[in-house]
N, CA, C and O atoms as a GROMACS GRO file, in nm:
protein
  540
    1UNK      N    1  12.166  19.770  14.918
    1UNK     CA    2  12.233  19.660  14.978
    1UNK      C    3  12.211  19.667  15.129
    1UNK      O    4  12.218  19.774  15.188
    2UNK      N    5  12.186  19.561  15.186
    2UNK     CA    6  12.113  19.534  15.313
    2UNK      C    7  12.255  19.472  15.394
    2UNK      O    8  12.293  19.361  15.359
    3UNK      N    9  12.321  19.533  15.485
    3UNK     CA   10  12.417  19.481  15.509
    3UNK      C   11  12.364  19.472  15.676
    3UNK      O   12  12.290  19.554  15.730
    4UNK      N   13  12.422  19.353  15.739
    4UNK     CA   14  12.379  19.342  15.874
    4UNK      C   15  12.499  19.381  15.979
    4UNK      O   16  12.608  19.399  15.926
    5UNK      N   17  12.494  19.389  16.066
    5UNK     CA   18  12.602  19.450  16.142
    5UNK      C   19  12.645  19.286  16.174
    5UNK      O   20  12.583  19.180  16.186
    6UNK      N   21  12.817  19.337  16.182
    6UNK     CA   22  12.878  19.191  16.227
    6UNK      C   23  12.870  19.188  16.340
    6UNK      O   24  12.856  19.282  16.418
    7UNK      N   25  12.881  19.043  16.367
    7UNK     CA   26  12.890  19.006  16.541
    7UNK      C   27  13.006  18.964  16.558
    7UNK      O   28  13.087  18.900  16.492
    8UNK      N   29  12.996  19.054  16.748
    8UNK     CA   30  13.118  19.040  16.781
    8UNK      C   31  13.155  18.963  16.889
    8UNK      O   32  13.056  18.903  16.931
    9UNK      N   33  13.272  18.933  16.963
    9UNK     CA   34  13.292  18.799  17.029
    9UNK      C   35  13.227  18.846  17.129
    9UNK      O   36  13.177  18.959  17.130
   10UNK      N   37  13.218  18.734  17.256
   10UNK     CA   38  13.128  18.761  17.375
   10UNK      C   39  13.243  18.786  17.452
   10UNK      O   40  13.357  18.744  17.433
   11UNK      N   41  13.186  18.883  17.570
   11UNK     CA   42  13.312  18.936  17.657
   11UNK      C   43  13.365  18.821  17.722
   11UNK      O   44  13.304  18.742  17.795
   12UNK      N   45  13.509  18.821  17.682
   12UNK     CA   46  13.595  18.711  17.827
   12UNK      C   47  13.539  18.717  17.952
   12UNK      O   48  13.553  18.616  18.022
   13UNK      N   49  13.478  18.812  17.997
   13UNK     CA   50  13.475  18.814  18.152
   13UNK      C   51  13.366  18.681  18.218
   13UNK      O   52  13.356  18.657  18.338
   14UNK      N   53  13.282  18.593  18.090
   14UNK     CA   54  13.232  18.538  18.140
   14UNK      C   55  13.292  18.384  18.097
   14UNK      O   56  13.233  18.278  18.078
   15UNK      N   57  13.410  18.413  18.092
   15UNK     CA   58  13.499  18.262  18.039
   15UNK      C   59  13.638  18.252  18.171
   15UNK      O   60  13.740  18.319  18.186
   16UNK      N   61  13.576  18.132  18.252
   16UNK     CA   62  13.684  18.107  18.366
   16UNK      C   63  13.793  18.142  18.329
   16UNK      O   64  13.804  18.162  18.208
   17UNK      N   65  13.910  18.163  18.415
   17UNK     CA   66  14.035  18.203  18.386
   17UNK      C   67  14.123  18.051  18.404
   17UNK      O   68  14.077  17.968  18.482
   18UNK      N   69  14.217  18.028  18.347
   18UNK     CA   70  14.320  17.923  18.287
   18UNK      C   71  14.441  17.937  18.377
   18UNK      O   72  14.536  17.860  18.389
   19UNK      N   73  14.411  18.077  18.450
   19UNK     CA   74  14.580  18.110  18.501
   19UNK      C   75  14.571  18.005  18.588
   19UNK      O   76  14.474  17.940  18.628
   20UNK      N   77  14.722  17.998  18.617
   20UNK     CA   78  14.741  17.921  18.777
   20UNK      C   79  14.757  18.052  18.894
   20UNK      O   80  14.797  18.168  18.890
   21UNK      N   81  14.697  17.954  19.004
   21UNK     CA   82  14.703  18.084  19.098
   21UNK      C   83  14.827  18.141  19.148
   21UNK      O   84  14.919  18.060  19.142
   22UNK      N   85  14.854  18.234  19.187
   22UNK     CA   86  14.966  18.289  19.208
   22UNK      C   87  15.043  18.210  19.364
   22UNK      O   88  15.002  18.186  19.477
   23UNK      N   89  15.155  18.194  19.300
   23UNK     CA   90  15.244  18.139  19.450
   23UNK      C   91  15.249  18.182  19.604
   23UNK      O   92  15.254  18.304  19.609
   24UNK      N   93  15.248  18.152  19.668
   24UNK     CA   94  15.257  18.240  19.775
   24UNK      C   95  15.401  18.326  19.815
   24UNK      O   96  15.507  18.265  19.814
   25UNK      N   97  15.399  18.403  19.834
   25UNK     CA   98  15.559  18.475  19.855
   25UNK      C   99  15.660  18.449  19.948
   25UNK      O  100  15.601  18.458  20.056
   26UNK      N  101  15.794  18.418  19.973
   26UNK     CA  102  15.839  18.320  20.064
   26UNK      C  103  15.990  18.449  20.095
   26UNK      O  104  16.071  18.490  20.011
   27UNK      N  105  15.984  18.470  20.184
   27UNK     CA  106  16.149  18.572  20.187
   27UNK      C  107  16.239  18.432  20.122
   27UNK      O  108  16.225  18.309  20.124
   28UNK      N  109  16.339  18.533  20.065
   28UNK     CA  110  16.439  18.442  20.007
   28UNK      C  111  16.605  18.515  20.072
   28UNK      O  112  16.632  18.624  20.123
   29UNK      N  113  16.655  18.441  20.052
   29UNK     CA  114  16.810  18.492  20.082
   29UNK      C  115  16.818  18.625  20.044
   29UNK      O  116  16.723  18.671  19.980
   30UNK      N  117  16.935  18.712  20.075
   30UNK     CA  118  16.947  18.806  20.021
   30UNK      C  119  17.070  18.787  19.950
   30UNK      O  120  17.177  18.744  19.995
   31UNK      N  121  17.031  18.836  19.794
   31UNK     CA  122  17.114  18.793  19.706
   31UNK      C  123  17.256  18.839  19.681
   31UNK      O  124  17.357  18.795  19.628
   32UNK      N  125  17.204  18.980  19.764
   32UNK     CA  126  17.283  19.145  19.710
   32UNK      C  127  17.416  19.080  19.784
   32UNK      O  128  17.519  19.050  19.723
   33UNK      N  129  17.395  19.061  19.957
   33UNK     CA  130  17.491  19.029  20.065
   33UNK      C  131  17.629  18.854  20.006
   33UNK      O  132  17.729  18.805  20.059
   34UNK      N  133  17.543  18.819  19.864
   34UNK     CA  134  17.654  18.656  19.881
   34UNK      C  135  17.790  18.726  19.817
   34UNK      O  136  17.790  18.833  19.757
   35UNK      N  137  17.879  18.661  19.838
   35UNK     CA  138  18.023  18.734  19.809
   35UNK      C  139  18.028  18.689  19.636
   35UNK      O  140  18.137  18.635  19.613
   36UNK      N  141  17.969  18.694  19.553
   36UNK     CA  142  18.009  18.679  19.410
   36UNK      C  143  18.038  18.555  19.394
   36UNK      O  144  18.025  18.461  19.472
   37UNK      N  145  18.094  18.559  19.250
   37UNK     CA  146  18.159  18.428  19.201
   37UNK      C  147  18.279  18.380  19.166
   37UNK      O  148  18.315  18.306  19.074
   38UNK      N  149  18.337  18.434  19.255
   38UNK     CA  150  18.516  18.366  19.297
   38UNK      C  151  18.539  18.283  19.383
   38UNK      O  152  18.508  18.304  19.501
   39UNK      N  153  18.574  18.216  19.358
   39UNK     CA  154  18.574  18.054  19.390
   39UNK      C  155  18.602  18.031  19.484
   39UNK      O  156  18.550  17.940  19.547
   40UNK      N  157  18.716  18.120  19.542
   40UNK     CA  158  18.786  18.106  19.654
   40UNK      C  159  18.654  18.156  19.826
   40UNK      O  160  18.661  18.140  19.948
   41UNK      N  161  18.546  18.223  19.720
   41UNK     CA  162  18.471  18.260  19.807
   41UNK      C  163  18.366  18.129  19.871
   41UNK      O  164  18.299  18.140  19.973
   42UNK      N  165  18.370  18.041  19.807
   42UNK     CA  166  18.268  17.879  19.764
   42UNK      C  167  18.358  17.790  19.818
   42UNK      O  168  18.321  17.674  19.832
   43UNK      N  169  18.493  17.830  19.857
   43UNK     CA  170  18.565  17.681  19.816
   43UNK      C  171  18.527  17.589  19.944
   43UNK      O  172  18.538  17.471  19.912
   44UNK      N  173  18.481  17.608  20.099
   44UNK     CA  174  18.453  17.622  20.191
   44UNK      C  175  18.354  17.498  20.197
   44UNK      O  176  18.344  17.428  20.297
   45UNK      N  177  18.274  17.476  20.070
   45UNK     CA  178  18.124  17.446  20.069
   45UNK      C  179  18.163  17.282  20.016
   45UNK      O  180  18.107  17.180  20.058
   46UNK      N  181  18.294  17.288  19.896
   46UNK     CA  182  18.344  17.128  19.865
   46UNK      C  183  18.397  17.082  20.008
   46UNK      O  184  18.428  16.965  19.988
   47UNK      N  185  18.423  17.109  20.135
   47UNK     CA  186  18.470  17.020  20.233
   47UNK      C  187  18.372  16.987  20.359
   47UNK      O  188  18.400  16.928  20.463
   48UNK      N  189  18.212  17.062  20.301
   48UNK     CA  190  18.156  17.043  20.411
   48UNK      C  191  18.068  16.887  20.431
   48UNK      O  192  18.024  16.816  20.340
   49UNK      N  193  18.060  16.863  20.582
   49UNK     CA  194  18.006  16.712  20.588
   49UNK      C  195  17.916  16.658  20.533
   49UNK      O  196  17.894  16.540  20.503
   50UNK      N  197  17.813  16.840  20.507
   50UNK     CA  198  17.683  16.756  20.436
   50UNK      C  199  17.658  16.749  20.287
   50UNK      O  200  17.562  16.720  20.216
   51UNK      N  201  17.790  16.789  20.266
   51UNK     CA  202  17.798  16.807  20.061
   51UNK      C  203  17.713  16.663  20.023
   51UNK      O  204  17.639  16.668  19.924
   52UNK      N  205  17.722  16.548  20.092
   52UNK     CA  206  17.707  16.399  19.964
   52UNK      C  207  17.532  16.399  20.044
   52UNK      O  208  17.450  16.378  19.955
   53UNK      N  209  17.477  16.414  20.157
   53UNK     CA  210  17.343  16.400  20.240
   53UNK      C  211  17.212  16.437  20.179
   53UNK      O  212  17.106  16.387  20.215
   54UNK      N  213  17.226  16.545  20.065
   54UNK     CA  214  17.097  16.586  20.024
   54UNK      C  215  17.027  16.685  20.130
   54UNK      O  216  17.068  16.673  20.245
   55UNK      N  217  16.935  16.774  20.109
   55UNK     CA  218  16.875  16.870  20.185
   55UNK      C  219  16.777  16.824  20.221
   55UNK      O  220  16.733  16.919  20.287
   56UNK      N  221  16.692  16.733  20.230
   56UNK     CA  222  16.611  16.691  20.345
   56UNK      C  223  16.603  16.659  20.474
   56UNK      O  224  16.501  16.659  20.543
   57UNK      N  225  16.773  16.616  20.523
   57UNK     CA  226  16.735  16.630  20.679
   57UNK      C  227  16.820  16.745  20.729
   57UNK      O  228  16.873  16.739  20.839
   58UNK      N  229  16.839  16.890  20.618
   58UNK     CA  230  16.846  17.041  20.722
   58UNK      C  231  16.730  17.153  20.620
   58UNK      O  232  16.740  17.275  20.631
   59UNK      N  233  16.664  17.113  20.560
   59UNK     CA  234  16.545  17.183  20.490
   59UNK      C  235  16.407  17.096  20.565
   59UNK      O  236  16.373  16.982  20.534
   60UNK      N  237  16.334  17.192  20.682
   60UNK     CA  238  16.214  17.072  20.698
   60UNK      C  239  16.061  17.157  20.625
   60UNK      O  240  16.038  17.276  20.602
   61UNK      N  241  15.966  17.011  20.602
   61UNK     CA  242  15.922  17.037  20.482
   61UNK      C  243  15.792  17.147  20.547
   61UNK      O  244  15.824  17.196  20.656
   62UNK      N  245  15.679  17.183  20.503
   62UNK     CA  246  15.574  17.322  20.550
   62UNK      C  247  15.535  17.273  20.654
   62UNK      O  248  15.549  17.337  20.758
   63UNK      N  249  15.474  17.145  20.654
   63UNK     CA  250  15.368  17.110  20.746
   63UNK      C  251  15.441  17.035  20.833
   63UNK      O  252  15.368  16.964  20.902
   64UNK      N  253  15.612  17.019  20.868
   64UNK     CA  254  15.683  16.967  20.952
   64UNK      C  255  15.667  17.057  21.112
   64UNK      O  256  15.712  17.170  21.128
   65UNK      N  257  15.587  16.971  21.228
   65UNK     CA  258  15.602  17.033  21.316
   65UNK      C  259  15.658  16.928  21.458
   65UNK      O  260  15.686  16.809  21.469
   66UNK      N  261  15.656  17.065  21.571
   66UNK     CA  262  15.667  16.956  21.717
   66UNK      C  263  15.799  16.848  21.691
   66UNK      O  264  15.907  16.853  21.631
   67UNK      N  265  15.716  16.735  21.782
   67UNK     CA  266  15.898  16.669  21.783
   67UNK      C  267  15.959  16.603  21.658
   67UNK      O  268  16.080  16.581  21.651
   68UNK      N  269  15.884  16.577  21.573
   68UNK     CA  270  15.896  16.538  21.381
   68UNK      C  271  16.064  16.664  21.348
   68UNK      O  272  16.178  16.633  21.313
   69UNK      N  273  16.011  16.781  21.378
   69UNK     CA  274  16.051  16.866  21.364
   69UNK      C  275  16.185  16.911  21.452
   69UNK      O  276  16.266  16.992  21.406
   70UNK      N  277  16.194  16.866  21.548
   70UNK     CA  278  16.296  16.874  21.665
   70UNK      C  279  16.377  16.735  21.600
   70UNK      O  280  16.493  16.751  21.562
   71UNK      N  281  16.337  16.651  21.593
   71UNK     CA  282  16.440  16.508  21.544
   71UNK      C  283  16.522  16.543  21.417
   71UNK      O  284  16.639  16.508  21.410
   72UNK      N  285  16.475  16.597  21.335
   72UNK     CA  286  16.530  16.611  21.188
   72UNK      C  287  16.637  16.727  21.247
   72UNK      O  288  16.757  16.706  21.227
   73UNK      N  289  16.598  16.841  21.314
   73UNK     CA  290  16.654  16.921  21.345
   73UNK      C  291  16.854  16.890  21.437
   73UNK      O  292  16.970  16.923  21.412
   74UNK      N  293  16.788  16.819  21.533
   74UNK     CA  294  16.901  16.729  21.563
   74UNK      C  295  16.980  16.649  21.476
   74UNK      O  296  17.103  16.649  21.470
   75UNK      N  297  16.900  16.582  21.410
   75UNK     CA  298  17.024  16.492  21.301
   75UNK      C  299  17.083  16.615  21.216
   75UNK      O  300  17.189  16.586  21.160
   76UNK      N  301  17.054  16.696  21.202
   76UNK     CA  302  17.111  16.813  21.068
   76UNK      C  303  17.225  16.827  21.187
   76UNK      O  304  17.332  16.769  21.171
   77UNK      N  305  17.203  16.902  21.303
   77UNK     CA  306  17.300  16.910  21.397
   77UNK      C  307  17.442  16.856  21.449
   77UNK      O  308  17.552  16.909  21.458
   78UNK      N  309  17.392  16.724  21.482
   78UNK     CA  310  17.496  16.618  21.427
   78UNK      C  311  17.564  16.610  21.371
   78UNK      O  312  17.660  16.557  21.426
   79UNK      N  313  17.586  16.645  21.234
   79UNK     CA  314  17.654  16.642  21.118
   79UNK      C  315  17.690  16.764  21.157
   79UNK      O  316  17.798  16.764  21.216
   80UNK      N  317  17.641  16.860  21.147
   80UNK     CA  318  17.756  17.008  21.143
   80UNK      C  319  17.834  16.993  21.247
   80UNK      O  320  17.946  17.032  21.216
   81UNK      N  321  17.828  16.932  21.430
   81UNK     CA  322  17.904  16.967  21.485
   81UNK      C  323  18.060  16.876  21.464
   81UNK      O  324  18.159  16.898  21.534
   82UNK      N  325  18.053  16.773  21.355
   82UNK     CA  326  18.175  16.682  21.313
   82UNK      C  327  18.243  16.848  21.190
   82UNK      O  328  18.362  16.872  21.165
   83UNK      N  329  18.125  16.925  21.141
   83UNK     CA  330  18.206  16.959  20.983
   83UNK      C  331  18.294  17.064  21.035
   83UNK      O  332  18.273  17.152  21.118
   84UNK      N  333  18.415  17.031  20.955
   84UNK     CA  334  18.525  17.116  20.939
   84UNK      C  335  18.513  17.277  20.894
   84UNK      O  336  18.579  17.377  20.922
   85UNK      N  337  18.414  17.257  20.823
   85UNK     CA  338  18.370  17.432  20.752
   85UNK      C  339  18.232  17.471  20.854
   85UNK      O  340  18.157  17.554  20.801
   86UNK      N  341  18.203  17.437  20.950
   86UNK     CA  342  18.121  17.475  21.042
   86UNK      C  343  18.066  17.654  21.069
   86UNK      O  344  17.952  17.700  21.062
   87UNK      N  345  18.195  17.720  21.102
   87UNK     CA  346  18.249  17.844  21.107
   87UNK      C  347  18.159  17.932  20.968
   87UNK      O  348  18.052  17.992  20.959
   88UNK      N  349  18.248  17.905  20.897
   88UNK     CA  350  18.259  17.968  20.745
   88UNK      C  351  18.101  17.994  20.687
   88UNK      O  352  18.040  18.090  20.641
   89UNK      N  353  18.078  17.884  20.708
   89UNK     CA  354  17.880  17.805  20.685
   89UNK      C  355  17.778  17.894  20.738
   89UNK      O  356  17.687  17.949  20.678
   90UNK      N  357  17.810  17.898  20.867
   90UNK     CA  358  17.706  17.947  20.997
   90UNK      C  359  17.786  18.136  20.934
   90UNK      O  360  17.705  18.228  20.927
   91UNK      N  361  17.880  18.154  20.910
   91UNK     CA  362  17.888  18.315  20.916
   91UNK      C  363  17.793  18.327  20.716
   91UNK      O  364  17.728  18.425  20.681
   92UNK      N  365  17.808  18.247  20.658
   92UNK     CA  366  17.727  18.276  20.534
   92UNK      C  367  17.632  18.316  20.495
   92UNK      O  368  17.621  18.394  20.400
   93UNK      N  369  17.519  18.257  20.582
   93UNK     CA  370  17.406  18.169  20.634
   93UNK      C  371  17.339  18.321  20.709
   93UNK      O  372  17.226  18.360  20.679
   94UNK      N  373  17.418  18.387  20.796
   94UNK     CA  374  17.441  18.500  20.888
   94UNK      C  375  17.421  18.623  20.801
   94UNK      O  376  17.320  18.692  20.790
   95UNK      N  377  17.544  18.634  20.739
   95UNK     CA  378  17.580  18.724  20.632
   95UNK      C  379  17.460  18.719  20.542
   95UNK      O  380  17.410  18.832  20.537
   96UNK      N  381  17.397  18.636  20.471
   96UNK     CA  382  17.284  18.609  20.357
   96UNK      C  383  17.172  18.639  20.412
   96UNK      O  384  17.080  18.687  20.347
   97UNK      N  385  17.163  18.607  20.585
   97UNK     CA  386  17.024  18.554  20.619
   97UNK      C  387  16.924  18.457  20.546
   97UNK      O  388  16.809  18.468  20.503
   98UNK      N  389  16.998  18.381  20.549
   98UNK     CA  390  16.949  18.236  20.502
   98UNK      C  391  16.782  18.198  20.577
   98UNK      O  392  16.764  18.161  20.693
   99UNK      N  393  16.726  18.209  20.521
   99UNK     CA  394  16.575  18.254  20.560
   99UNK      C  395  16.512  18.056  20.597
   99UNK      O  396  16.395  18.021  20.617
  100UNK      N  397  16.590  17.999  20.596
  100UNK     CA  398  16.542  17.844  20.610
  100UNK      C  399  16.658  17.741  20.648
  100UNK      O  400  16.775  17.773  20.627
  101UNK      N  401  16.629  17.626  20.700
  101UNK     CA  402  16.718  17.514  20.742
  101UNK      C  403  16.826  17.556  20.806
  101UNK      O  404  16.859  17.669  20.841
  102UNK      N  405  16.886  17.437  20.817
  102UNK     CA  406  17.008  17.433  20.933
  102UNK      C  407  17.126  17.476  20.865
  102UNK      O  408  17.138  17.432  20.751
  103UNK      N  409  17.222  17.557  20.910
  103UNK     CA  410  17.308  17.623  20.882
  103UNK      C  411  17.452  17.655  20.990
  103UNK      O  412  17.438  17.716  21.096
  104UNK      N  413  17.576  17.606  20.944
  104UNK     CA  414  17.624  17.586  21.081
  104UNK      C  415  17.594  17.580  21.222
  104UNK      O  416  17.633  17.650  21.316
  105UNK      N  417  17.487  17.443  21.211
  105UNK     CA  418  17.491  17.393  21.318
  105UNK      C  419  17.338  17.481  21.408
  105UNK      O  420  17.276  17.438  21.506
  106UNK      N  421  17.321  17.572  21.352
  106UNK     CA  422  17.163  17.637  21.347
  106UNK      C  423  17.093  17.644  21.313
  106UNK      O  424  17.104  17.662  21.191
  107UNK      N  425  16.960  17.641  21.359
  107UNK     CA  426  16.841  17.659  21.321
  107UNK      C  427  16.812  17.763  21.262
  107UNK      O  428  16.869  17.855  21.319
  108UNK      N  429  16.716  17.822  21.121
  108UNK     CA  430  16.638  17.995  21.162
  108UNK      C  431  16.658  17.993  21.241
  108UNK      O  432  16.774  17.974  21.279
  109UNK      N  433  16.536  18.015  21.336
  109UNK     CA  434  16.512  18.040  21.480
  109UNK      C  435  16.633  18.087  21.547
  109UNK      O  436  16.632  18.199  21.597
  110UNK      N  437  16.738  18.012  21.554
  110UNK     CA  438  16.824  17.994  21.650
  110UNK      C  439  16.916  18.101  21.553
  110UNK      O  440  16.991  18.166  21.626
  111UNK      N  441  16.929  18.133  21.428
  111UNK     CA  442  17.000  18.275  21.334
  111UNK      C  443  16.922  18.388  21.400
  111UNK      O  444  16.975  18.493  21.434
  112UNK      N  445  16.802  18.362  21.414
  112UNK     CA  446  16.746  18.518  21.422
  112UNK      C  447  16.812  18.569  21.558
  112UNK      O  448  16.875  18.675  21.566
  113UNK      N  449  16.796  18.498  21.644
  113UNK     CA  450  16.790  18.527  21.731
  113UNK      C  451  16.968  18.563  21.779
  113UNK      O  452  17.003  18.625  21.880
  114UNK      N  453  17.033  18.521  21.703
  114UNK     CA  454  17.173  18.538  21.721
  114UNK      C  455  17.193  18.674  21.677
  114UNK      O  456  17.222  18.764  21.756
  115UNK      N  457  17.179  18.689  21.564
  115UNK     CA  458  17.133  18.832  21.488
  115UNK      C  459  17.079  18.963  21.540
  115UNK      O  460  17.106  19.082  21.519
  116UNK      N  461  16.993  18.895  21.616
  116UNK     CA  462  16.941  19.005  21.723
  116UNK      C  463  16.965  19.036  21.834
  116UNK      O  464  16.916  19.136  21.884
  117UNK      N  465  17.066  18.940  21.911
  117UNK     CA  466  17.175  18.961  22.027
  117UNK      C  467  17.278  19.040  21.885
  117UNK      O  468  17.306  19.150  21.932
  118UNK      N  469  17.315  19.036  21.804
  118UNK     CA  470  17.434  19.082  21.747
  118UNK      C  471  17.398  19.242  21.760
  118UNK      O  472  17.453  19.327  21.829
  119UNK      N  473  17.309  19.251  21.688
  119UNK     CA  474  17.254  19.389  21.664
  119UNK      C  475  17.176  19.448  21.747
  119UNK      O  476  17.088  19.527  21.712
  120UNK      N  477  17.210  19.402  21.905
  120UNK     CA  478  17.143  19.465  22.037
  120UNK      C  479  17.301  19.499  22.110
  120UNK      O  480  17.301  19.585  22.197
  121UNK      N  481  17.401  19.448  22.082
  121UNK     CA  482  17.537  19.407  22.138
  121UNK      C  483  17.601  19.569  22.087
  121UNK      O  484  17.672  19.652  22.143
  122UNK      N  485  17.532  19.560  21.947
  122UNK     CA  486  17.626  19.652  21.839
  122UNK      C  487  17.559  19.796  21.889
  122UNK      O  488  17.650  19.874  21.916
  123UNK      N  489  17.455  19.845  21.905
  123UNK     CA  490  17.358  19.918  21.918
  123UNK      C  491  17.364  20.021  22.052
  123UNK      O  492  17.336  20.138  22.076
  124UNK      N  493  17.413  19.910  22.121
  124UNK     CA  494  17.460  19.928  22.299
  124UNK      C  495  17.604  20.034  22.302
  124UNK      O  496  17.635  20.144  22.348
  125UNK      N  497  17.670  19.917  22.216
  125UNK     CA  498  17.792  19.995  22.223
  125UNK      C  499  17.887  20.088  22.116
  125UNK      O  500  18.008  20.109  22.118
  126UNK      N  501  17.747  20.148  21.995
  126UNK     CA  502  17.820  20.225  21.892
  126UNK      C  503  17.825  20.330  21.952
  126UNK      O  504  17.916  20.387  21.891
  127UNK      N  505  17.778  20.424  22.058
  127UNK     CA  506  17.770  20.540  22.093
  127UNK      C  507  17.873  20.560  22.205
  127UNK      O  508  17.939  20.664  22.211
  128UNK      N  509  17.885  20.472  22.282
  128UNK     CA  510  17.992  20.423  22.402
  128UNK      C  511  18.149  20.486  22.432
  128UNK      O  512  18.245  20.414  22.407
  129UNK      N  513  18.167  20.596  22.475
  129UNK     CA  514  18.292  20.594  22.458
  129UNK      C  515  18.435  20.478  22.549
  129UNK      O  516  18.469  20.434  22.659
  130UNK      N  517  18.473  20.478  22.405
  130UNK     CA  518  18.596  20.373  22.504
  130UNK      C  519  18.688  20.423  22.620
  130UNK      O  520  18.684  20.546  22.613
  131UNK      N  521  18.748  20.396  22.696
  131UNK     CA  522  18.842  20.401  22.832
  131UNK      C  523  18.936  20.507  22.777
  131UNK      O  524  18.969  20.612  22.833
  132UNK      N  525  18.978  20.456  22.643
  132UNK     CA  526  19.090  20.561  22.593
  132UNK      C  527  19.022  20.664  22.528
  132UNK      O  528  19.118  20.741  22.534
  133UNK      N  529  18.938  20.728  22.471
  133UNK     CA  530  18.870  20.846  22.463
  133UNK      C  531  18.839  20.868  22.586
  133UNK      O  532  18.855  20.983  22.545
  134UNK      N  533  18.805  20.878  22.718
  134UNK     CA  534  18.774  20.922  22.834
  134UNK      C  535  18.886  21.028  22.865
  134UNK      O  536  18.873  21.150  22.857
  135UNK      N  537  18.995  20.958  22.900
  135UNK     CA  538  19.118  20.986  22.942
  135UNK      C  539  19.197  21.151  22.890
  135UNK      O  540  19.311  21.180  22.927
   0.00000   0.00000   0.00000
């Protein structure tokens, strides 16, 4: 009996790939820092001005730059300096490092940089002795 050897498939490596390409990686909030899910921790968020507005004018979009970018920025502004939960928002935002859009009444930009007066402020004066340790 004359048996022939079977054939076998042709290697994948010469069959394009189907994947989609991989996303690009984006920092995200930090999840660890949000205070949980007690309500009383959220409740802050039903009285703020921009609850009914939608996130397009304090989320601006990739290719938003220059004064496009400064206008939207201002109108988000606007609105936070009327909201009642202003405070609460901007320390969240702080607390999370909210890695995008306007956030009590700030920019990123304008978080980081608060952040980094905070933690130049803190840095200065953890070693410091106070007036009453001197004494």
């Amino acid at each position: 009996m004359n048996r022939s050897p079977s054939r076998t498939a042709t290697s994948t490596a010469s069959t394009p790939s189907t994947a989609p390409p991989a996303a690009p990686r984006v920092p995200a909030a930090r999840v660890a820092r949000l205070p949980g899910s007690a309500g009383h921790h959220w409740q802050w968020q039903s009285r703020a001005a921009c609850r009914e507005l939608g996130s397009t004018r304090f989320f601006h979009p990739a290719d938003e730059r220059g004064e496009d970018r400064e206008q939207r920025d201002e109108a988000a502004k606007q609105v936070c300096a009327g909201c009642p939960v202003r405070a609460a928002c901007l320390e969240h935002a702080l607390r999370t490092r909210e890695p995008y859009g306007v956030w009590g009444g700030l920019t990123e930009e304008e978080r980081r940089e608060l952040l980094r007066k905070r933690g130049k402020r803190a840095a200065g004066t953890a070693g410091t002795p106070t007036q009453a340790r001197r004494r």
